[in-house]
PASEVEX-473305 format. One record per residue: residue number from 1; residue in one letter; x negated, y, z negated of N, C-alpha, C in turn. Coordinates in steps of 0.05 Angstrom, whole numbers. Each point is the difference from the previous one (the first is absolute). Example, Ala and Ser with C-alpha at 12.3 -4.5 7.8 and 13.67 -1.06 7.14 Angstrom:
BEGIN
<vodo resi="1" resn="A" n_u="-264" n_v="-114" n_w="-156" ca_u="18" ca_v="24" ca_w="0" c_u="-18" c_v="24" c_w="0"/>
<vodo resi="2" resn="S" n_u="7" n_v="21" n_w="14" ca_u="-16" ca_v="24" ca_w="-1" c_u="15" c_v="22" c_w="-14"/>
END
This chain:
BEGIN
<vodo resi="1" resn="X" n_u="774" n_v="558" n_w="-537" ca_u="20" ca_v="4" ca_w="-21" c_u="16" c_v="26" c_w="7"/>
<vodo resi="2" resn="X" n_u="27" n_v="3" n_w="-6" ca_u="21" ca_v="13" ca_w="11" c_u="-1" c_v="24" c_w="-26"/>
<vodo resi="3" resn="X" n_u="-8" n_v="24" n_w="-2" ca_u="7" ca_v="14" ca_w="-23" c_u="25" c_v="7" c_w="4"/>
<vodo resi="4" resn="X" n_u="7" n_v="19" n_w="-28" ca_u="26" ca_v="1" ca_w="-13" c_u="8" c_v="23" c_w="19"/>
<vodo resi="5" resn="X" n_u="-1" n_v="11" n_w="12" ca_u="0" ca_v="25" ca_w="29" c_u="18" c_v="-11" c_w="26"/>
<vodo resi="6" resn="X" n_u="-24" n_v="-21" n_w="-2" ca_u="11" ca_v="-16" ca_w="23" c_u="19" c_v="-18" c_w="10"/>
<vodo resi="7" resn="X" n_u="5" n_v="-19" n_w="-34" ca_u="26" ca_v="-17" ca_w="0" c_u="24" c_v="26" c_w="-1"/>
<vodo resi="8" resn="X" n_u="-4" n_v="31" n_w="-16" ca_u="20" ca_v="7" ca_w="-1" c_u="10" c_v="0" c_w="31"/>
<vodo resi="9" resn="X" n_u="-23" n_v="15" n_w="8" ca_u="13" ca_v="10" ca_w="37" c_u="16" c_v="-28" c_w="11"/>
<vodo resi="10" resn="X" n_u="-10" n_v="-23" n_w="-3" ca_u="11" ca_v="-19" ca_w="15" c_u="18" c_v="-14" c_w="-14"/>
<vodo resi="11" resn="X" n_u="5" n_v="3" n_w="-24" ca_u="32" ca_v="-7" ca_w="-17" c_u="26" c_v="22" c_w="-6"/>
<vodo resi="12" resn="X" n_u="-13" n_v="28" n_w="9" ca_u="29" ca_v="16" ca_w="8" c_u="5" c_v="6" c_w="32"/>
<vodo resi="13" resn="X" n_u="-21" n_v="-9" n_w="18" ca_u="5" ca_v="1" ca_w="15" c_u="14" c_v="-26" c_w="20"/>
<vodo resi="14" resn="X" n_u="-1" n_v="-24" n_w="-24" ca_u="15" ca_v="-21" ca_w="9" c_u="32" c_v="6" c_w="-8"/>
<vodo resi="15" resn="X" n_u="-5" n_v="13" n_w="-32" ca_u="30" ca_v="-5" ca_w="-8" c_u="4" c_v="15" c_w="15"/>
<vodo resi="16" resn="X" n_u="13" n_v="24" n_w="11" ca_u="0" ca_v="23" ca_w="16" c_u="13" c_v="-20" c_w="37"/>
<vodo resi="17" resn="X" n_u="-23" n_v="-15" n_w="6" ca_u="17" ca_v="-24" ca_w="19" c_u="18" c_v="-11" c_w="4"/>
<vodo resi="18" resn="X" n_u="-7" n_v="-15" n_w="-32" ca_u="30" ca_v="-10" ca_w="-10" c_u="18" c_v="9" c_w="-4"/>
<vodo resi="19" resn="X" n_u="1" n_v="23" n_w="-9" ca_u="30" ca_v="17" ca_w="-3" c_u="3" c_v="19" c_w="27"/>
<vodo resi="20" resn="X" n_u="-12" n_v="1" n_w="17" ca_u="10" ca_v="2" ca_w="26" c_u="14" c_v="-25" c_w="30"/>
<vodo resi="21" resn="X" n_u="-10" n_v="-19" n_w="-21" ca_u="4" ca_v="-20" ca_w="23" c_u="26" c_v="-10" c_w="2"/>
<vodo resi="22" resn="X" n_u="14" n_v="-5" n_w="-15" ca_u="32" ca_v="-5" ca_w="-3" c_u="13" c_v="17" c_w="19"/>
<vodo resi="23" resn="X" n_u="-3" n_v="32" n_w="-11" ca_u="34" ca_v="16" ca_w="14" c_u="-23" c_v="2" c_w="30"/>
<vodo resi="24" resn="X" n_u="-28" n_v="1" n_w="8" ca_u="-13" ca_v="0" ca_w="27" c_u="12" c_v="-15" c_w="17"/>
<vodo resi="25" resn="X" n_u="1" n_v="-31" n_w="-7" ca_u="4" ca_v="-30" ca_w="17" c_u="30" c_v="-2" c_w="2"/>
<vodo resi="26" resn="X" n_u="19" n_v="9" n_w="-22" ca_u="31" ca_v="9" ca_w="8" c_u="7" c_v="14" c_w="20"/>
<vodo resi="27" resn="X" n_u="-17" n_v="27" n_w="-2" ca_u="6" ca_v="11" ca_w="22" c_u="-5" c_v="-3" c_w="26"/>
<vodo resi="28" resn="X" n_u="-33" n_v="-12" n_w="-2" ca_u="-11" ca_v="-5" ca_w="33" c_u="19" c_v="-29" c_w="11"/>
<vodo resi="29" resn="X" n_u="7" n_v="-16" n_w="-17" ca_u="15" ca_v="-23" ca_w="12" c_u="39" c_v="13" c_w="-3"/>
<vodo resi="30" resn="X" n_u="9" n_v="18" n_w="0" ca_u="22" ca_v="14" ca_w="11" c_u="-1" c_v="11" c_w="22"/>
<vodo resi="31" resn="X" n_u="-23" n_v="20" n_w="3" ca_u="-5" ca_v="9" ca_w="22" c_u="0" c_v="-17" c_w="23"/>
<vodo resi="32" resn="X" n_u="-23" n_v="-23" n_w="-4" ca_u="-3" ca_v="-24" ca_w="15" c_u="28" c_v="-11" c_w="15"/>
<vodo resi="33" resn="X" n_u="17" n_v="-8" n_w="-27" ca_u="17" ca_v="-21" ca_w="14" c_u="12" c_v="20" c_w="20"/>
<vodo resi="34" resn="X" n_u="9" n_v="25" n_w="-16" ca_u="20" ca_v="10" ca_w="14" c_u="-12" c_v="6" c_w="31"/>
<vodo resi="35" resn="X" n_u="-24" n_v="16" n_w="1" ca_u="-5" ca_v="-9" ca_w="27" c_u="0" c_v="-13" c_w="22"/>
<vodo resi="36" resn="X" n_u="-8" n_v="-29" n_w="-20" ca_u="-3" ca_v="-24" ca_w="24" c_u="36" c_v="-13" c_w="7"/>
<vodo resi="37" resn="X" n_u="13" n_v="7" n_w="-21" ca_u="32" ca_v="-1" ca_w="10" c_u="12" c_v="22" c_w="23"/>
<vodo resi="38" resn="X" n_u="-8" n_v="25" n_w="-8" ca_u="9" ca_v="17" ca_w="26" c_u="-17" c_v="1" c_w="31"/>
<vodo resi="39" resn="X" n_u="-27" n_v="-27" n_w="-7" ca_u="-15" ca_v="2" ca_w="28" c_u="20" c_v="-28" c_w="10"/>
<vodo resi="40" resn="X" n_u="7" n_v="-17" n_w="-16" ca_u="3" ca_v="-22" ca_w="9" c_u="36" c_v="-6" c_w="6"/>
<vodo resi="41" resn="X" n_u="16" n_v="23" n_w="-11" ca_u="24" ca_v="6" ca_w="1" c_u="20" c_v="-14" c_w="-23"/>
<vodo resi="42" resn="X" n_u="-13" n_v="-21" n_w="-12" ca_u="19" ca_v="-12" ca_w="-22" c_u="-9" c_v="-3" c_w="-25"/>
<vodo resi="43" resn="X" n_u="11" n_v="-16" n_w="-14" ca_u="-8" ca_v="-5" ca_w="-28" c_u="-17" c_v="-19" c_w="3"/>
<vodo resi="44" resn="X" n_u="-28" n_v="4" n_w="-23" ca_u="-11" ca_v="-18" ca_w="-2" c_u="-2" c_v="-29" c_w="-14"/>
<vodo resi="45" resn="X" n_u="-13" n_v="-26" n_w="1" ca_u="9" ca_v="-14" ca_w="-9" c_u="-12" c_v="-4" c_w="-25"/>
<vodo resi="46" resn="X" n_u="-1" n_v="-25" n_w="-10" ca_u="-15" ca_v="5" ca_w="-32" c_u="-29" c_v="-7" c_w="1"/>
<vodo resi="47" resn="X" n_u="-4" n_v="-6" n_w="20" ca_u="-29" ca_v="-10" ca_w="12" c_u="-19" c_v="20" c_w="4"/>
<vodo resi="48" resn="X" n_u="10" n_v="15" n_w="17" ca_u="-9" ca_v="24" ca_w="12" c_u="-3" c_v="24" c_w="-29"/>
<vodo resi="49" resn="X" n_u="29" n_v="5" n_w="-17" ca_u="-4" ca_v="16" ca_w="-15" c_u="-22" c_v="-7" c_w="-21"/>
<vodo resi="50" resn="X" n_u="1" n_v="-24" n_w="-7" ca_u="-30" ca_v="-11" ca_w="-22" c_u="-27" c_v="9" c_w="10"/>
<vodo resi="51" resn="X" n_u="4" n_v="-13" n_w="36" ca_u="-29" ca_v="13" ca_w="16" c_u="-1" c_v="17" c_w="-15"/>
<vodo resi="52" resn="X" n_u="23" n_v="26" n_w="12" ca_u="-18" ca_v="33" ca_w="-3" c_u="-2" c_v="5" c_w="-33"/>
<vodo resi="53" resn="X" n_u="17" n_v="-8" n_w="-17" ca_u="-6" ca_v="-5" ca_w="-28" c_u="-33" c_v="-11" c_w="-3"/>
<vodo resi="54" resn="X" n_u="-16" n_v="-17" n_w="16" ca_u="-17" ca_v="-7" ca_w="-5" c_u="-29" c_v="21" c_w="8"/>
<vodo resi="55" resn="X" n_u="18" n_v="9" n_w="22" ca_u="-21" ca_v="26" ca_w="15" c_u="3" c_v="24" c_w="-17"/>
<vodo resi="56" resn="X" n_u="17" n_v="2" n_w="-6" ca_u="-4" ca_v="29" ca_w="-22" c_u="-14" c_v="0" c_w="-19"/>
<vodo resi="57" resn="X" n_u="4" n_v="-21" n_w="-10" ca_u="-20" ca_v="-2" ca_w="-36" c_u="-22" c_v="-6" c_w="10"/>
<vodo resi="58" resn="X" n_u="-14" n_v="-13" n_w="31" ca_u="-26" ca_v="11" ca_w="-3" c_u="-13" c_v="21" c_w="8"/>
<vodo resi="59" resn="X" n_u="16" n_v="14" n_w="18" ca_u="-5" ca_v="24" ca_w="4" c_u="-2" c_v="18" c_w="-24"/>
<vodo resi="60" resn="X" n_u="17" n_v="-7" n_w="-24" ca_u="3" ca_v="20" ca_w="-16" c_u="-20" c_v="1" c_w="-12"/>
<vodo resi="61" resn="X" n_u="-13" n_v="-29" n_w="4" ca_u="-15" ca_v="-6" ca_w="-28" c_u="-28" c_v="19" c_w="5"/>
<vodo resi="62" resn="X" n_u="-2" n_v="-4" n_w="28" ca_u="-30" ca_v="9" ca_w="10" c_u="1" c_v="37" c_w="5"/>
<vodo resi="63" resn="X" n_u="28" n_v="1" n_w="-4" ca_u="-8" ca_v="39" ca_w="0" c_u="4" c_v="11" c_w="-20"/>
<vodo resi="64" resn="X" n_u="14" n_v="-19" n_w="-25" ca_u="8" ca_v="19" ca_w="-25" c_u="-32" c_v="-6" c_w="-15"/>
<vodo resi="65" resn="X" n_u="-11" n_v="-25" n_w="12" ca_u="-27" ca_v="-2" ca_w="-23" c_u="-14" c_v="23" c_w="26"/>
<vodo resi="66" resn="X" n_u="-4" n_v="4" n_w="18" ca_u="-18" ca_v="20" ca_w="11" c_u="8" c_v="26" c_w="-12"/>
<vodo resi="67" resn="X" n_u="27" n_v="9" n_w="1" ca_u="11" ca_v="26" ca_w="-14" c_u="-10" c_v="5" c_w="-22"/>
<vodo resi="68" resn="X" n_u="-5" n_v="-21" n_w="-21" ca_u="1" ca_v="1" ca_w="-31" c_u="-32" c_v="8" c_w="0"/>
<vodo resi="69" resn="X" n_u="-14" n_v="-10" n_w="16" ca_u="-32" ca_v="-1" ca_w="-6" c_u="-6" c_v="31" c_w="6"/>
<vodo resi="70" resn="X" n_u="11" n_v="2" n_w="28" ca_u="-6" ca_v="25" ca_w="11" c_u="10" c_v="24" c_w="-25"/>
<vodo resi="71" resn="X" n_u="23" n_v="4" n_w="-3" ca_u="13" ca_v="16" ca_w="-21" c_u="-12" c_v="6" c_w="-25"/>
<vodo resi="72" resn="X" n_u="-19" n_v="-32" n_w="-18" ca_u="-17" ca_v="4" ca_w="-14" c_u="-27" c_v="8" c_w="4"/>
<vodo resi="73" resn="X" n_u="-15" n_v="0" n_w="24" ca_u="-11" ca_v="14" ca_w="4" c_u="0" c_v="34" c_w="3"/>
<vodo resi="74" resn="X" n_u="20" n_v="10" n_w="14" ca_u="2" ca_v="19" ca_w="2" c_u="10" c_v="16" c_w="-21"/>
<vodo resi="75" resn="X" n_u="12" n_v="-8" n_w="-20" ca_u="0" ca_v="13" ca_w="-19" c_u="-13" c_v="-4" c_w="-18"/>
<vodo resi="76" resn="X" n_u="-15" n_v="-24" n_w="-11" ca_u="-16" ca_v="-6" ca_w="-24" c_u="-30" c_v="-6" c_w="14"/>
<vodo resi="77" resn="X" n_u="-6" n_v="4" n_w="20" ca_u="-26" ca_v="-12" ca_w="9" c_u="-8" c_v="-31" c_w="-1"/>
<vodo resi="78" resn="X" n_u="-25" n_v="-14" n_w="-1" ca_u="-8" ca_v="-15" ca_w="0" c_u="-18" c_v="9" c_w="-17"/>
<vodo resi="79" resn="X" n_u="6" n_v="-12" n_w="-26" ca_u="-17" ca_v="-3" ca_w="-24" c_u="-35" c_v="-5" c_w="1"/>
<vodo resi="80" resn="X" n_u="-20" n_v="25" n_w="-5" ca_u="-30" ca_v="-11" ca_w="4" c_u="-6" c_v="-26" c_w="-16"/>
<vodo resi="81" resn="X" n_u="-24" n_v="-6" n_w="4" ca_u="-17" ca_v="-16" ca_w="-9" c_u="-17" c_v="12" c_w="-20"/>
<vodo resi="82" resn="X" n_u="-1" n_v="-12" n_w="-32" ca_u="-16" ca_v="12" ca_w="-13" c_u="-16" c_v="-8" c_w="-16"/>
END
């Protein structure tokens, strides 16, 4: 059973995810395209831009929930057992 300690850590440290994950996956898939347009010399097509649209949001997904955990730990700890 999950005490009330423990859902908190892992329900502000989700929302905390979630409200990083939007402006994160914007940015990493701008960076992206624009990259893979100045390696590849042109504009990309709508194929390619969805790809990296698709590579950003999981990238984002997997470092803003690592960020958020880590961040709640480090500032609020990990709640004992009691």
């Amino acid at each position: 059973m999950i005490d009330k300690g423990h859902l908190w850590f892992i329900a502000t440290s989700l929302v905390l995810a979630v409200a990083l994950f939007f402006p994160v996956a914007k940015m990493m898939w701008v960076f992206s395209v624009r990259r893979l347009q100045v390696k590849l010399d042109r504009k990309l097509d709508e194929d390619e831009v969805r790809g990296q649209l698709r590579r950003a949001r999981f990238i984002a997904a997997v470092v803003v929930t690592a960020f958020a955990f880590a961040f709640n730990f480090n500032v609020f700890g990990i709640p004992s057992f009691r």
